[in-house]
C-alpha positions as CSV (number, residue, x, y, z in Angstrom):
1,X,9.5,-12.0,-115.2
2,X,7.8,-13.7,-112.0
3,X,9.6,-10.9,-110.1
4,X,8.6,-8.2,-112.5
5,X,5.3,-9.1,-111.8
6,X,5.4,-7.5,-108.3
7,X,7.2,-4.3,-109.0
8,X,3.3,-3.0,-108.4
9,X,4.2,0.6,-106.1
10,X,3.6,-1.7,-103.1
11,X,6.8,-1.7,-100.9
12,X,5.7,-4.3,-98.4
13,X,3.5,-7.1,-98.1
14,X,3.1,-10.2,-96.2
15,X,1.7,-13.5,-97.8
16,X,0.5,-14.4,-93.5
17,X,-1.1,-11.2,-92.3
18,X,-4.9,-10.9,-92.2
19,X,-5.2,-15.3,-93.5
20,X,-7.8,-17.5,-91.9
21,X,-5.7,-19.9,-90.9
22,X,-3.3,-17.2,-88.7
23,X,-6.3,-15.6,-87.4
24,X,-7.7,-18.8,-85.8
25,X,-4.7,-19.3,-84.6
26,X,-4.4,-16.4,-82.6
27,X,-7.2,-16.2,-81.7
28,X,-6.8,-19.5,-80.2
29,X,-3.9,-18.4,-78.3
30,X,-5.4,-15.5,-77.0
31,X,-8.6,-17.8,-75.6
32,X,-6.2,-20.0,-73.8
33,X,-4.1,-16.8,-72.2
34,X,-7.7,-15.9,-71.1
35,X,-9.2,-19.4,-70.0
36,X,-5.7,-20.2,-68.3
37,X,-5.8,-16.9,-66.5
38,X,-2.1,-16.8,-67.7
39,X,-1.5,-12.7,-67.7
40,X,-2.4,-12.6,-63.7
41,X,-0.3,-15.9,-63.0
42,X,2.5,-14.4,-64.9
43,X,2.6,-10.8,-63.0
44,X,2.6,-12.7,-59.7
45,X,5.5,-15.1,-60.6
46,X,7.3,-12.1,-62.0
47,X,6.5,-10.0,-58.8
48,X,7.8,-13.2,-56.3
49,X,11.1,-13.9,-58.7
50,X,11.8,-9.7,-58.6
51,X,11.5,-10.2,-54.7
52,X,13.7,-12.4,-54.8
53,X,16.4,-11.2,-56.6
54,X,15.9,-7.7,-54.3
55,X,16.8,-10.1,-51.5
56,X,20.2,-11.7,-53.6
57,X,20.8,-8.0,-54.2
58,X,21.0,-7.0,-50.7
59,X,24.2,-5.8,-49.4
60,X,23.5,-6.2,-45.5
61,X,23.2,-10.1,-45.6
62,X,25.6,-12.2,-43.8
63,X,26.6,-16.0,-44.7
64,X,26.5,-18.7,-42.1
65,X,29.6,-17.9,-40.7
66,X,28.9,-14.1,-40.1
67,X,30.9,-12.7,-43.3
68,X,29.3,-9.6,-44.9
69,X,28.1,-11.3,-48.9
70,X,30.0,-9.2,-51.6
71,X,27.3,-7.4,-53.9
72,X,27.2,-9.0,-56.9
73,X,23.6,-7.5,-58.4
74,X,23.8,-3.8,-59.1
75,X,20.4,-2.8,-60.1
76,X,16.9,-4.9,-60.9
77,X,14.4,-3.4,-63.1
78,X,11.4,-5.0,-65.3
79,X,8.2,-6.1,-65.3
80,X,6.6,-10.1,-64.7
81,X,9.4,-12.3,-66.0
82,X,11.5,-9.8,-68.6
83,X,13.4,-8.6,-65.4
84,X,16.8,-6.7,-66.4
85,X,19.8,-7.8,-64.0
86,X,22.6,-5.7,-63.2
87,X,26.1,-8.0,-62.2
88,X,28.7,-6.3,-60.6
89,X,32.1,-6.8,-58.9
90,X,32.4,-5.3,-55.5
């Protein structure tokens, strides 16, 4: 009976969207992305760590002793942290 009651044409719908308490929330989240400058802080990390791994990746370093490094990184792609590494054996 009870789920009767919601065979209304309606396919979808979600007891959270559109609430006041979610919206505050989110909102609140977005204010302290904002007030923490947390987008800018987050593309220069990710821009440092992609560096970085460009440098692991780089096939014409030598160790200490002089001995070419094997490639183990194929390819590096992405964008701030989400960075997509390719391992290979060489």
């Amino acid at each position: 009976e009870i789920a009767d009651s919601f065979s209304n044409g309606m396919e979808f719908f979600t007891t959270f969207g559109g609430n006041p308490v979610a919206c505050v929330a989110g909102l609140a989240v977005l204010q302290e992305i904002e007030k923490g400058n947390l987008q800018k802080n987050a593309s220069e990390t990710g821009r440092y760590l992609k560096r970085r791994l460009i440098d692991l990746a780089d096939t014409s370093k030598r160790d200490r002793l002089g001995r070419k490094i094997g490639r183990l990184i194929g390819d590096i792609r992405g964008s701030g942290f989400f960075q997509g590494i390719e391992f290979v054996r060489d």
